[in-house]
DRENDO-1510 file (C-alpha; in Angstrom, 1 decimal, always signed):
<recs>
REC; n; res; u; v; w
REC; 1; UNK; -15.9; -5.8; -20.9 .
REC; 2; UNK; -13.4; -5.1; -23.2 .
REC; 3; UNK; -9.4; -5.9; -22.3 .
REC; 4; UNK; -9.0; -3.4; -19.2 .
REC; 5; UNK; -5.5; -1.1; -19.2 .
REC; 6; UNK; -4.4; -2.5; -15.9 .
REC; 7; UNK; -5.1; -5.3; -13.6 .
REC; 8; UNK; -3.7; -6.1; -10.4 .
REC; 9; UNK; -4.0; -9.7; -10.0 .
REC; 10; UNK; -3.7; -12.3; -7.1 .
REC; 11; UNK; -4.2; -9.8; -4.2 .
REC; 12; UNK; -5.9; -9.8; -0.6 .
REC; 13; UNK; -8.2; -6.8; -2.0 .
REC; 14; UNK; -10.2; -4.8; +0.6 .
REC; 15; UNK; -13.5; -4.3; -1.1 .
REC; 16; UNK; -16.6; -2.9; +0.8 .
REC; 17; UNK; -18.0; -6.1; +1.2 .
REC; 18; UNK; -14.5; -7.3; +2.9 .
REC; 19; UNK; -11.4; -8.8; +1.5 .
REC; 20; UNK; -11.3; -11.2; -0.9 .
REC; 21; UNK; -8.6; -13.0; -2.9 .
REC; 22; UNK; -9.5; -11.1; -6.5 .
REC; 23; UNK; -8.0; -9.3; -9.1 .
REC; 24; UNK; -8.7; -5.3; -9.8 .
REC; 25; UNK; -9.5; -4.1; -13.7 .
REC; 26; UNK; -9.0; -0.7; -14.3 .
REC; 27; UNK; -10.2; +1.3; -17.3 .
REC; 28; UNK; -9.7; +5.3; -18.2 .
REC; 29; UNK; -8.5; +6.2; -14.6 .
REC; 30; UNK; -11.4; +4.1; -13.0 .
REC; 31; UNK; -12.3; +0.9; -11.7 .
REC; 32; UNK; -13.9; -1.3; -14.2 .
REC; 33; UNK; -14.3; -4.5; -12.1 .
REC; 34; UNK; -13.4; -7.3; -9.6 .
REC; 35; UNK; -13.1; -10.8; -10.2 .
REC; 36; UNK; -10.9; -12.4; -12.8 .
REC; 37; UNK; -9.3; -11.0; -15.8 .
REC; 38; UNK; -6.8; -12.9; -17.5 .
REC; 39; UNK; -6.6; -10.5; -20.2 .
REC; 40; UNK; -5.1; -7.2; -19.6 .
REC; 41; UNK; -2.6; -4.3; -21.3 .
REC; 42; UNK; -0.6; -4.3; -18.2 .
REC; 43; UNK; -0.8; -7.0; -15.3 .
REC; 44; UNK; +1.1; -6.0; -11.8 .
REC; 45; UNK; +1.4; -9.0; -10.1 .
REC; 46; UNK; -0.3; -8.3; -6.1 .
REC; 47; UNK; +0.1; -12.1; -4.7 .
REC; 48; UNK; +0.9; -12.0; -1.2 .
REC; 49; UNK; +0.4; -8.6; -1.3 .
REC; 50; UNK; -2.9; -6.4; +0.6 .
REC; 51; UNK; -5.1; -4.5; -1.8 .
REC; 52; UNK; -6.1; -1.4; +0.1 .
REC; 53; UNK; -8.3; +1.9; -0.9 .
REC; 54; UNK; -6.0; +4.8; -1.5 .
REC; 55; UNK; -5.4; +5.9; +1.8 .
REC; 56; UNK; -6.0; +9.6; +2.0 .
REC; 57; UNK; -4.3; +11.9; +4.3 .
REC; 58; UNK; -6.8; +14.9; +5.0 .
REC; 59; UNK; -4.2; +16.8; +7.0 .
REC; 60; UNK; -0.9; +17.9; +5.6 .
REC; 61; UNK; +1.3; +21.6; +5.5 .
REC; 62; UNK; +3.0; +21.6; +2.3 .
REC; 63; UNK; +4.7; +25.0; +3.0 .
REC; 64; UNK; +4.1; +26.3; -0.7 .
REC; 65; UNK; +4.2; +29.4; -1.3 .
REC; 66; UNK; +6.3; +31.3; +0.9 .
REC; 67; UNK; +7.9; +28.4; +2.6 .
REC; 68; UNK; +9.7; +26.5; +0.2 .
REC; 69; UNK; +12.8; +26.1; +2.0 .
REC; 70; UNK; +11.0; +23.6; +4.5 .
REC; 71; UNK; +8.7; +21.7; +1.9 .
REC; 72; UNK; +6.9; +22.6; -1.4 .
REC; 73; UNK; +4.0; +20.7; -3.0 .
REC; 74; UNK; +6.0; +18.6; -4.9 .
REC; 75; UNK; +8.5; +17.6; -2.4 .
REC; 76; UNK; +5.8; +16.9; -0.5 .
REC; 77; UNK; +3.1; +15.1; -2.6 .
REC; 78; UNK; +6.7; +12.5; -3.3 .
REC; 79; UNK; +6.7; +12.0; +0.3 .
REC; 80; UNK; +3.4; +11.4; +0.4 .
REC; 81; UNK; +2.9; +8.6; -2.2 .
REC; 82; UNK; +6.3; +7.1; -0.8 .
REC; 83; UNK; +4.2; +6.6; +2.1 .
REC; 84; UNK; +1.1; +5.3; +0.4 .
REC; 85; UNK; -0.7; +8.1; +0.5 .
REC; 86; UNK; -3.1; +8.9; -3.0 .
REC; 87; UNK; -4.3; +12.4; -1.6 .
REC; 88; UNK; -4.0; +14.9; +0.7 .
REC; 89; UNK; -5.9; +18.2; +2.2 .
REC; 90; UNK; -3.2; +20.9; +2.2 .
REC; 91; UNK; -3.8; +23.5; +4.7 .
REC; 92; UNK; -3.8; +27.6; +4.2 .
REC; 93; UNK; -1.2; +28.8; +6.5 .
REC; 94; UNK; +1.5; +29.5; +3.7 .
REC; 95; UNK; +2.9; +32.9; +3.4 .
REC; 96; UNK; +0.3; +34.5; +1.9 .
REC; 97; UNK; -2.2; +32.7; +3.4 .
REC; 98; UNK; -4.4; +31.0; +1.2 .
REC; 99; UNK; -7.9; +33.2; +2.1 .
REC; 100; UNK; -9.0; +34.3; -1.3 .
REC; 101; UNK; -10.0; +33.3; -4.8 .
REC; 102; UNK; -6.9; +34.3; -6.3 .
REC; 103; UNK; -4.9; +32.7; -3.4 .
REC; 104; UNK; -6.6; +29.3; -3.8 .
REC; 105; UNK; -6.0; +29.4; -7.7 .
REC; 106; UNK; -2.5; +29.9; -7.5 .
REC; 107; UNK; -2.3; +26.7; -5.1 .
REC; 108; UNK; -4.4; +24.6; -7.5 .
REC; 109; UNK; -2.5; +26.0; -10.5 .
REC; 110; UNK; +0.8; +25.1; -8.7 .
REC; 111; UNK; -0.5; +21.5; -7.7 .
REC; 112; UNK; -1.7; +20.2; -11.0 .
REC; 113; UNK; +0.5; +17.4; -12.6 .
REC; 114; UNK; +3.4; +19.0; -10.1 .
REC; 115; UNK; +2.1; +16.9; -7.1 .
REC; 116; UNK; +2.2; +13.0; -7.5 .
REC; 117; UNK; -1.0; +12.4; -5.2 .
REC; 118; UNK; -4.6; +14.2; -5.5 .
REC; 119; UNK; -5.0; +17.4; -3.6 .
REC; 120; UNK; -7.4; +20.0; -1.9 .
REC; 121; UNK; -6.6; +22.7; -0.3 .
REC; 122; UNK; -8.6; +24.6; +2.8 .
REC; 123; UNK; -9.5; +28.1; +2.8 .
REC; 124; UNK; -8.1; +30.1; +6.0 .
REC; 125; UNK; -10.5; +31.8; +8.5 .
REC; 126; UNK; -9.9; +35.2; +9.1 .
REC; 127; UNK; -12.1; +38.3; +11.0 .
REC; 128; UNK; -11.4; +39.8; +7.4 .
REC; 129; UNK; -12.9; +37.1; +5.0 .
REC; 130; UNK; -15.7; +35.5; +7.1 .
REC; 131; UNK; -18.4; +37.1; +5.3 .
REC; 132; UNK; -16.5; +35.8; +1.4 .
REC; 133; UNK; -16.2; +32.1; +2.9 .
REC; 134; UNK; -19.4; +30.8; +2.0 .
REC; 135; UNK; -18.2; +31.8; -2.0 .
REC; 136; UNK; -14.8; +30.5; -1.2 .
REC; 137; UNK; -15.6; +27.2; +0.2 .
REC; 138; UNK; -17.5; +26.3; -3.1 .
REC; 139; UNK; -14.7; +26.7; -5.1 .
REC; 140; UNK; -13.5; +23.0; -6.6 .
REC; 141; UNK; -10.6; +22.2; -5.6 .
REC; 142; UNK; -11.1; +23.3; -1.7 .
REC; 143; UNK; -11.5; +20.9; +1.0 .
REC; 144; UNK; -13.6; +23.6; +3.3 .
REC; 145; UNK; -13.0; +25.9; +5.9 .
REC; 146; UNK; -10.0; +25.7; +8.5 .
REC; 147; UNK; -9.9; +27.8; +11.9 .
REC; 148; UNK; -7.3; +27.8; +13.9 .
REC; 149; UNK; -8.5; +28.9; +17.4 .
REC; 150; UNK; -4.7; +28.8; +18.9 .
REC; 151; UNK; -2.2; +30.4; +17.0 .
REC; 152; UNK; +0.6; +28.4; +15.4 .
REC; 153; UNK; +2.6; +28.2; +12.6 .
REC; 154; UNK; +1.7; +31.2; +10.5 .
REC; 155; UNK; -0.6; +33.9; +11.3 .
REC; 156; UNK; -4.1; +32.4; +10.5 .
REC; 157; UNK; -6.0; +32.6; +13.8 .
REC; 158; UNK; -9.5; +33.9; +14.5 .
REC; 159; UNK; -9.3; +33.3; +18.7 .
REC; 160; UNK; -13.1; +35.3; +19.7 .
REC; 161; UNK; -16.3; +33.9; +20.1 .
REC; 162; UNK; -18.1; +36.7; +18.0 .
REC; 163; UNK; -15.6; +36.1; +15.3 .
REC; 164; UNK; -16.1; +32.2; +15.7 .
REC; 165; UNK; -19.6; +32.8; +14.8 .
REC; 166; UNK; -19.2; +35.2; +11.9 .
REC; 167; UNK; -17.3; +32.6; +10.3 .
REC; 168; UNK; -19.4; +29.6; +11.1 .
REC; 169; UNK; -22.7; +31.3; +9.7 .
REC; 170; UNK; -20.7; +32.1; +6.5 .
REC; 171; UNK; -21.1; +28.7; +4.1 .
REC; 172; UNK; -22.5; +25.0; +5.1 .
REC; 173; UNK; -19.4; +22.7; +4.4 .
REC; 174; UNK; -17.7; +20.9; +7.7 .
REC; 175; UNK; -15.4; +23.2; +9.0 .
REC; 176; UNK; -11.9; +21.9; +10.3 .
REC; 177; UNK; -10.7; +23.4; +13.9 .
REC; 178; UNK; -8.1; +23.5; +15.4 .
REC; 179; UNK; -9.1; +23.7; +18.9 .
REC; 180; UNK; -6.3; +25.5; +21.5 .
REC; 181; UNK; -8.0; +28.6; +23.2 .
REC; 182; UNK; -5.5; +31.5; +22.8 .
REC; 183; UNK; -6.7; +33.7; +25.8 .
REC; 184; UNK; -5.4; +30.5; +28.2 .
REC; 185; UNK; -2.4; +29.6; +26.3 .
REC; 186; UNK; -1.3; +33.5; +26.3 .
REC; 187; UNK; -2.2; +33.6; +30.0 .
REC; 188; UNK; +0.2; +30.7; +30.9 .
REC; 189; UNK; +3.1; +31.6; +28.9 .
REC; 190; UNK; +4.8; +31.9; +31.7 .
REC; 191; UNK; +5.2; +28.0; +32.0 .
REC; 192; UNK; +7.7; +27.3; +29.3 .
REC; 193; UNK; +10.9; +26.7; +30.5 .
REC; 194; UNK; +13.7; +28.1; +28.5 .
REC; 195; UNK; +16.0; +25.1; +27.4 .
REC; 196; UNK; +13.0; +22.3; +28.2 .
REC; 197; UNK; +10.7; +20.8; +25.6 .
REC; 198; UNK; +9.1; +19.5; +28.3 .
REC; 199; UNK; +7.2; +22.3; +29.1 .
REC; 200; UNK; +5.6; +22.6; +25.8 .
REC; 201; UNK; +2.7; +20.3; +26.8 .
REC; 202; UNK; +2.6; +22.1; +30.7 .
REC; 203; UNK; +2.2; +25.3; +29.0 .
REC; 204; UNK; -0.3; +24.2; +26.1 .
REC; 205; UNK; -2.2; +21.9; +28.6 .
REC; 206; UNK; -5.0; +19.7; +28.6 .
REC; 207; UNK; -7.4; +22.4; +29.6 .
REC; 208; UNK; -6.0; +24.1; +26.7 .
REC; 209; UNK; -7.4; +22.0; +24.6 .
REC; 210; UNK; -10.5; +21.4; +26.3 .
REC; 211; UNK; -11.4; +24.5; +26.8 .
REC; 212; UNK; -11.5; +25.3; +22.7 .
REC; 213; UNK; -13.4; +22.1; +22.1 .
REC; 214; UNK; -16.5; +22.5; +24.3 .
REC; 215; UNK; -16.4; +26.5; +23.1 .
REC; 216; UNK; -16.1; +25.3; +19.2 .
REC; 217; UNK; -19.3; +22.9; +20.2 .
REC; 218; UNK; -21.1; +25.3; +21.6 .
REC; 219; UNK; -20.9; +28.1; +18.8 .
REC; 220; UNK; -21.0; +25.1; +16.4 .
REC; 221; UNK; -24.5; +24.3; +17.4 .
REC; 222; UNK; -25.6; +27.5; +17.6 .
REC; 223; UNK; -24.6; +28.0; +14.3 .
REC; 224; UNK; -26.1; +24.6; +13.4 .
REC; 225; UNK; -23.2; +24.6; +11.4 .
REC; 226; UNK; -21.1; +20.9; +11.1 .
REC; 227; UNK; -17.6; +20.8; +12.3 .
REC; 228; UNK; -14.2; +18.3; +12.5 .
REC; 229; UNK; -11.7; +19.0; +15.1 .
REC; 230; UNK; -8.4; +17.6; +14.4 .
REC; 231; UNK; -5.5; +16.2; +15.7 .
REC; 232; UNK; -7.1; +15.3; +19.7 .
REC; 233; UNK; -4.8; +15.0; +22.0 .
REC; 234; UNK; -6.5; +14.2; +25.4 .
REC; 235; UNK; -9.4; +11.7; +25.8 .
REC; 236; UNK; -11.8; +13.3; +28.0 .
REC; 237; UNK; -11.8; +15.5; +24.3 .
REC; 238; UNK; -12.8; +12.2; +22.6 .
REC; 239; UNK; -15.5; +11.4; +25.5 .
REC; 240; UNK; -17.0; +15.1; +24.9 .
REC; 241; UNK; -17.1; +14.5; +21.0 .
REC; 242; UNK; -19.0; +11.2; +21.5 .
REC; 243; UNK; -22.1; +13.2; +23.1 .
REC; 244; UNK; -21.9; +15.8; +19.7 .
REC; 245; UNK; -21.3; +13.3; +17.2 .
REC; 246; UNK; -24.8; +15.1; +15.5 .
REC; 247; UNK; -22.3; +18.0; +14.9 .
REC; 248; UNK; -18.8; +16.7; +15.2 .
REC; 249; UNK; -16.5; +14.5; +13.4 .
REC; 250; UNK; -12.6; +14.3; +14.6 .
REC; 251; UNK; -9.3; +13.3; +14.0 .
REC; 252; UNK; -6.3; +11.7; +15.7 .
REC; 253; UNK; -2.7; +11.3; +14.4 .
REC; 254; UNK; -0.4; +8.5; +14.5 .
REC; 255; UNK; +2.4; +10.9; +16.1 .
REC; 256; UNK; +0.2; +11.0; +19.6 .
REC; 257; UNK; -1.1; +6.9; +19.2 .
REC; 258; UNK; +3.0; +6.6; +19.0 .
REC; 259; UNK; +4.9; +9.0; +21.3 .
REC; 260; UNK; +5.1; +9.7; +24.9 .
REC; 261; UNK; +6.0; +12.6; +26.7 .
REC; 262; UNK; +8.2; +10.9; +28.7 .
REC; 263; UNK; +10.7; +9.2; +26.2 .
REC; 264; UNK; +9.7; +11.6; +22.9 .
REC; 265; UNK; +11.6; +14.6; +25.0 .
REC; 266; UNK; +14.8; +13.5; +26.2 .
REC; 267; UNK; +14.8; +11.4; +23.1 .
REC; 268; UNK; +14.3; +13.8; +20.7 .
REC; 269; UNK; +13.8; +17.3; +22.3 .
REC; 270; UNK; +12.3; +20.3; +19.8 .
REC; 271; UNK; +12.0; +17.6; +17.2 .
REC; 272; UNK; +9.0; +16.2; +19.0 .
REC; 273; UNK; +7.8; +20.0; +19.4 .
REC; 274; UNK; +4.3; +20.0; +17.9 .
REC; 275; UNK; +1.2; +21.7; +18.5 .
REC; 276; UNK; -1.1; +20.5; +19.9 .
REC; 277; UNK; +1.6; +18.8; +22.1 .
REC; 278; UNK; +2.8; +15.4; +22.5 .
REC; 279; UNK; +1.3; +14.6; +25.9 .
REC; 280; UNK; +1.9; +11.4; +28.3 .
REC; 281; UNK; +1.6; +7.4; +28.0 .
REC; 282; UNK; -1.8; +7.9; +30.0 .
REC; 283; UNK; -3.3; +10.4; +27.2 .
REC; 284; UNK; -1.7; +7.8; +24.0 .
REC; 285; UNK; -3.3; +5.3; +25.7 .
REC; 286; UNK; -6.3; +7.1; +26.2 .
REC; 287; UNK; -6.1; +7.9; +22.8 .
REC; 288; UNK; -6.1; +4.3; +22.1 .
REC; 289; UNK; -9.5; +3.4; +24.3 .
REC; 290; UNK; -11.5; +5.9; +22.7 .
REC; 291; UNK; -10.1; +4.9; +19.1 .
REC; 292; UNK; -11.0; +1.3; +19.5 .
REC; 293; UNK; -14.4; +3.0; +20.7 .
REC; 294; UNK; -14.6; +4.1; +17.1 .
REC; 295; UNK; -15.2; +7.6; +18.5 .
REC; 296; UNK; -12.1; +9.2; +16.0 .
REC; 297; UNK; -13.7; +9.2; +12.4 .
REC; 298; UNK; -9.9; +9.8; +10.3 .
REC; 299; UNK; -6.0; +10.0; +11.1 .
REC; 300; UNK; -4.2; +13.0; +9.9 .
REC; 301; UNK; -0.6; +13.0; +9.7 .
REC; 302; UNK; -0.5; +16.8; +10.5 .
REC; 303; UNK; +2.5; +16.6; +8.2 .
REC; 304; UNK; +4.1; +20.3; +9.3 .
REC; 305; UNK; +8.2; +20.0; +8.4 .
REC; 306; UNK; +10.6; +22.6; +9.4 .
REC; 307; UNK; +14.2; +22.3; +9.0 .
REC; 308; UNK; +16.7; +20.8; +11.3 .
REC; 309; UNK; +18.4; +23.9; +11.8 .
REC; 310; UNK; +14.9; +25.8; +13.1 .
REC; 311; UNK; +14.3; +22.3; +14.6 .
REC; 312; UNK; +17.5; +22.5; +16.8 .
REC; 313; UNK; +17.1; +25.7; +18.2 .
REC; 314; UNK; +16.5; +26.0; +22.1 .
REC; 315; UNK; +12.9; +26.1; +23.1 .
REC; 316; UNK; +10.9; +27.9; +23.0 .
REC; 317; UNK; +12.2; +29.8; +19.9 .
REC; 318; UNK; +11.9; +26.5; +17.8 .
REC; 319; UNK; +9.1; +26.4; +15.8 .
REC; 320; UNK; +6.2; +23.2; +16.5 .
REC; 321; UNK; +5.6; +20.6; +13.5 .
REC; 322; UNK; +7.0; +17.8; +12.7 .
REC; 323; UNK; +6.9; +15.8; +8.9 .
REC; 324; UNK; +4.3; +12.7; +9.4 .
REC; 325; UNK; +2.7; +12.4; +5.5 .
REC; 326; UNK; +5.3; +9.6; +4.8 .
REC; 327; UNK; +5.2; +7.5; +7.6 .
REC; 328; UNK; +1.3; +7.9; +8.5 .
REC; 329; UNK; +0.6; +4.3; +7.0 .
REC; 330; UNK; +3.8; +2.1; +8.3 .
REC; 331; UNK; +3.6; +3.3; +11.6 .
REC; 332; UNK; -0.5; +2.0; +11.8 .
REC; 333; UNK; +0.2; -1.1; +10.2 .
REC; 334; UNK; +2.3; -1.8; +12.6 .
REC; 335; UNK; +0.0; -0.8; +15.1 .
REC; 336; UNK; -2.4; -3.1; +13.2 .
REC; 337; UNK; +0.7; -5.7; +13.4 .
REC; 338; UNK; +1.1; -5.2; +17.2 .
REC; 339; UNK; -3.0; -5.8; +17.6 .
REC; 340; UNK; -3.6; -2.1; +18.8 .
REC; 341; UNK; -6.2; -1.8; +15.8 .
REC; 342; UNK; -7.8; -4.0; +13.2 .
REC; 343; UNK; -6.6; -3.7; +9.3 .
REC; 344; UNK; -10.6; -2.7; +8.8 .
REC; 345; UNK; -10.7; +0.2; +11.4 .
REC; 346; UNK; -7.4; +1.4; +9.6 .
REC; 347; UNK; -9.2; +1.3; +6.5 .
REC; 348; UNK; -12.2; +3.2; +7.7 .
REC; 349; UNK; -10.5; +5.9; +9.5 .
REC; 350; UNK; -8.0; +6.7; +5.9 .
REC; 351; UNK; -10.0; +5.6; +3.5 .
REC; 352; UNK; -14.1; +5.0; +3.8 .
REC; 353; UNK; -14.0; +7.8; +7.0 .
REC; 354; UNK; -12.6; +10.2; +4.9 .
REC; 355; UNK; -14.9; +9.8; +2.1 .
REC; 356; UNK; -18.0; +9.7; +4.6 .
REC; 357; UNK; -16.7; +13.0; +7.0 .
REC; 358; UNK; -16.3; +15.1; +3.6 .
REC; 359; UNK; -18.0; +13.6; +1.1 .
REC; 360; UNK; -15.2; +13.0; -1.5 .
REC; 361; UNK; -16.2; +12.0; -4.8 .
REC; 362; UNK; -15.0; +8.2; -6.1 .
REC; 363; UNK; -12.8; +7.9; -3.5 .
REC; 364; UNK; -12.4; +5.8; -0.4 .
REC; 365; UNK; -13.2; +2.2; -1.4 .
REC; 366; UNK; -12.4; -0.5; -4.2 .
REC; 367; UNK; -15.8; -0.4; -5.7 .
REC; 368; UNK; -16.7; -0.4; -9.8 .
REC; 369; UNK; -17.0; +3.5; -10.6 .
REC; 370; UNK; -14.6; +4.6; -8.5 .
REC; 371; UNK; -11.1; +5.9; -9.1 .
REC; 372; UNK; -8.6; +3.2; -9.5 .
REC; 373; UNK; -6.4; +4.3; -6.0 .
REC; 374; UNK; -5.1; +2.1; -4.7 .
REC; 375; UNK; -2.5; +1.2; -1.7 .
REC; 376; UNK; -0.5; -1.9; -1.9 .
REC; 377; UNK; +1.3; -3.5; +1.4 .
REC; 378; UNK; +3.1; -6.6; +2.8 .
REC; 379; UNK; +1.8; -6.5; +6.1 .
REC; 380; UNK; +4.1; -8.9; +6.7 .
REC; 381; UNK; +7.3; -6.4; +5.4 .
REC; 382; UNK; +9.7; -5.3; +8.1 .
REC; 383; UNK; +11.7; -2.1; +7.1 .
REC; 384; UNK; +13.3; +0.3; +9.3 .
REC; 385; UNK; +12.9; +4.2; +8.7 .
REC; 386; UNK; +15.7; +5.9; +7.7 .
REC; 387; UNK; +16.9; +9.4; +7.1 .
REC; 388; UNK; +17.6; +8.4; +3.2 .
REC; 389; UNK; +14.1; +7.0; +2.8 .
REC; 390; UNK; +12.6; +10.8; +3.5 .
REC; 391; UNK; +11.6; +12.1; +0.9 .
REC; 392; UNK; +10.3; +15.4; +2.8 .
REC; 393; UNK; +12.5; +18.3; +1.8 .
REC; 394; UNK; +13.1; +18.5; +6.0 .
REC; 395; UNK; +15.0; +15.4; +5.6 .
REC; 396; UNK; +14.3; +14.1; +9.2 .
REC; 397; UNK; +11.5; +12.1; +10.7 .
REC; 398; UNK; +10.8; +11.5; +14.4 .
REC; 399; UNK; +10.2; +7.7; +13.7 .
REC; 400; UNK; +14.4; +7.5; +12.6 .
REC; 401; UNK; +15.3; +4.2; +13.9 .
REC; 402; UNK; +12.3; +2.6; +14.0 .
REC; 403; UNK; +11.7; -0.6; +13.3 .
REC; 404; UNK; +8.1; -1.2; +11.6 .
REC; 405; UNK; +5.8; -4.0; +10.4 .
REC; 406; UNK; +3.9; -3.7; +7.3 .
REC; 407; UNK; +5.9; -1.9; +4.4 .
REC; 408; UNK; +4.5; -0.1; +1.8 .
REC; 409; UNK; +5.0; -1.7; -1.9 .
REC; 410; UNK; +2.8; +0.7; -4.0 .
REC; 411; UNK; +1.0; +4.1; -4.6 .
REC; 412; UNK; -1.6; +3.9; -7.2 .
REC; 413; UNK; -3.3; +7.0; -8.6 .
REC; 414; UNK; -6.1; +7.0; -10.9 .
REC; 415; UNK; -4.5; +3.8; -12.7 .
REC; 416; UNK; -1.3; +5.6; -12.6 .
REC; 417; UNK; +1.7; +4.1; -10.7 .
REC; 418; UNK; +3.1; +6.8; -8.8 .
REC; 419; UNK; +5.2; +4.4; -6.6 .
REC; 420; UNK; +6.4; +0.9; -7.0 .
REC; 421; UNK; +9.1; -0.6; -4.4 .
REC; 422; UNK; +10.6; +3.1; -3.4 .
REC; 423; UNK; +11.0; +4.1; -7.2 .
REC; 424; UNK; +8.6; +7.3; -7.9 .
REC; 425; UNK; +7.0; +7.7; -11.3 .
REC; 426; UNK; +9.0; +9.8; -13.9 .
REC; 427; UNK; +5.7; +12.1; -14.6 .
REC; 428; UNK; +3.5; +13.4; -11.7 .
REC; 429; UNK; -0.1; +13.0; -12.4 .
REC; 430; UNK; -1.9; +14.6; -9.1 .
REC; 431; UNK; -5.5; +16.5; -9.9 .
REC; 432; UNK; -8.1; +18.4; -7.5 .
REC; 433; UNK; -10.2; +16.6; -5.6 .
REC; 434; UNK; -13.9; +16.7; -6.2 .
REC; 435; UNK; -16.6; +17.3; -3.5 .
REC; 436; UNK; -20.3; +16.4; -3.4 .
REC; 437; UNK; -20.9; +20.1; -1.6 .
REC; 438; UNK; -19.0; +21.4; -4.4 .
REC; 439; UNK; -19.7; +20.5; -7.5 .
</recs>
């Protein structure tokens, strides 16, 4: 082989086969070996240091357009690759929402070398475009199909069965859900309490949640039509999904493996205001059983920033999301420090799960072929999150104060550097994402 462009050298590198103490060639964007190279254009010196697979964050709002005073793609592809992260799925409820051609090519047109991390972005469901989604989902550059069941932030929600099913015939791609059923949640608005977070989670309850899942299943089969239902919040959610895993992949985030109900609200208040909710230390740490189960296939940060000001005011006209894209990675590996998870389930559920669940192209392990993304940590760092370290246009984080183990050194994007030691790269280099389904 010929002198490669780039070598990381002397690193714990996390290849397939496990880690090993290697060094990383990269040539034209890709990687071109693993072994040793003494010869290289450009050697970044990895001793001490973990190797990882770009960790990929398939769950992120980036506000853009129509939102831009919370977060934009740029803004939030910096936070992003501050945090580690090499790519993200960018979901549709912007304003407009992103449920057409023209829609989707304005997103990708607005990410490309603007955002510092790859990108896709999901088509919104609608009763008004179910029949177009099987076109729209092949477009390249898309990530799939997202339904939200429960309304949220934004006005994407397709809430009836018949409609469900309209939507799930239209296409074949895995179709991301989020699972609250609307009738319940409308019926029981009469449980928030003006004034108290607290309620959020009585009012948007457990059966909430359940009740959308086993509904999304059925129809799902039915429809014989593959699913992922994100952000769980309750395990007897996670034991359901472990009898469909023929038919349904899921996700968890590190905001509900971290918070409690019971300190997160009079902590924090509307700042931990998310939907689904933050729910109790018995749900996190059932969470946690069913994690360590291997029943959740990815983490998603659910990255959904609004302003301190919309934050702050009195439930329950504040709004739910909180920003997570930058602090997805240091919070797990400090779960990975504290012994909650192994380094290789972390690995498999941001990097090799993602690629598996949606069938990424070259992404999602350190392999020859593959694009040279790459995550670099001392798991061994200690660094406390701070308010100046946001990069998030938001400028707050629930995790302020915290004191984590495992800091992340570098962000490496197709054998560019978009992040070394907190500086971000002058030029952003971000591209679409490629799909086996849609090629």
């Amino acid at each position: 082989m010929t002198n490669p462009e780039l070598v990381l050298s002397g690193g714990t590198v996390h290849t397939p086969s496990g880690p090993a103490l290697a060094d990383v060639a990269v040539r034209d964007g890709k990687i071109a070996g693993i072994g040793s190279y003494p010869d290289a254009a450009r050697r970044i010196d990895c001793t001490g240091l973990d190797v990882l697979p770009g960790v990929i964050d398939s769950q992120v709002h980036f506000r853009e357009p129509g939102l831009e005073h919370k977060e934009d793609l740029e803004s939030g592809s910096r936070a992003a690759v501050m945090g580690g992260i090499t790519a993200v799925f960018e979901m549709p409820n912007t304003t407009p929402n992103t449920d057409s051609t023209m829609r989707i090519a304005d997103k990708l047109a607005r990410g490309l070398h603007r955002m510092y991390c790859d990108h896709a972005f999901y088509v919104g469901a609608t009763a008004e475009n179910a029949e177009e989604l099987a076109e729209l989902e092949r477009i390249p550059g898309t990530a799939g199909v997202k339904i939200f069941m429960g309304a949220s932030t934004g006005s994407l929600l397709v809430a009836e069965d018949a409609q469900l099913a309209r939507v799930l015939a239209s296409g074949s791609r895995r179709v991301a859900i989020h699972a609250e059923d609307e009738a319940r949640m409308n019926a029981r608005k009469g449980e928030r309490v003006a004034g108290d977070p607290s309620s959020h989670p009585v009012w948007r309850d457990d059966e909430s949640a359940m009740l959308a899942t086993k509904r999304i299943l059925r129809l799902a089969r039915e429809a014989k039509r593959p699913i992922h239902i994100l952000h769980i919040t309750t395990p007897a959610e996670l034991e359901l999904i472990a009898r469909h895993r023929d038919i349904a992949t899921c996700e968890v985030t590190p905001q509900h493996l971290t918070l409690a109900a019971e300190e997160a609200y009079p902590a924090i208040g509307t700042f931990a205001q998310m939907n689904p909710p933050i729910r109790s230390a018995a749900h996190r740490d059932g969470l946690w059983y069913w994690l360590n189960q291997g029943v959740p296939d990815v983490l998603g940060s659910d990255h959904a920033p609004h302003t301190r000001e919309e934050k702050a005011k009195p439930y329950p006209e504040s709004p739910s999301g909180m920003p997570g894209v930058q602090t997805l990675l240091p919070l797990m590996l400090d779960h990975v420090a504290k012994g909650r998870m192994t380094l290789a389930r972390l690995i498999d559920m941001t990097s090799s799960g993602v690629q598996r669940v949606f069938g990424l192209v070259g992404k999602g392990r350190i392999a020859a072929g593959y694009d040279a993304d790459f995550t670099v940590v001392d798991r061994k760092g200690r660094f406390t999150v701070t308010e100046d370290w946001v990069e998030s246009r938001c400028g707050w984080s629930p995790f302020t104060g915290m004191e984590l183990e495992g800091r992340v050194i570098g962000t490496i994007v197709r054998g560019n550097v978009a992040m070394w030691e907190s500086q971000l790269a002058n030029q952003a280099h971000g591209e679409p994402l490629r799909f086996a389904s849609a090629l």
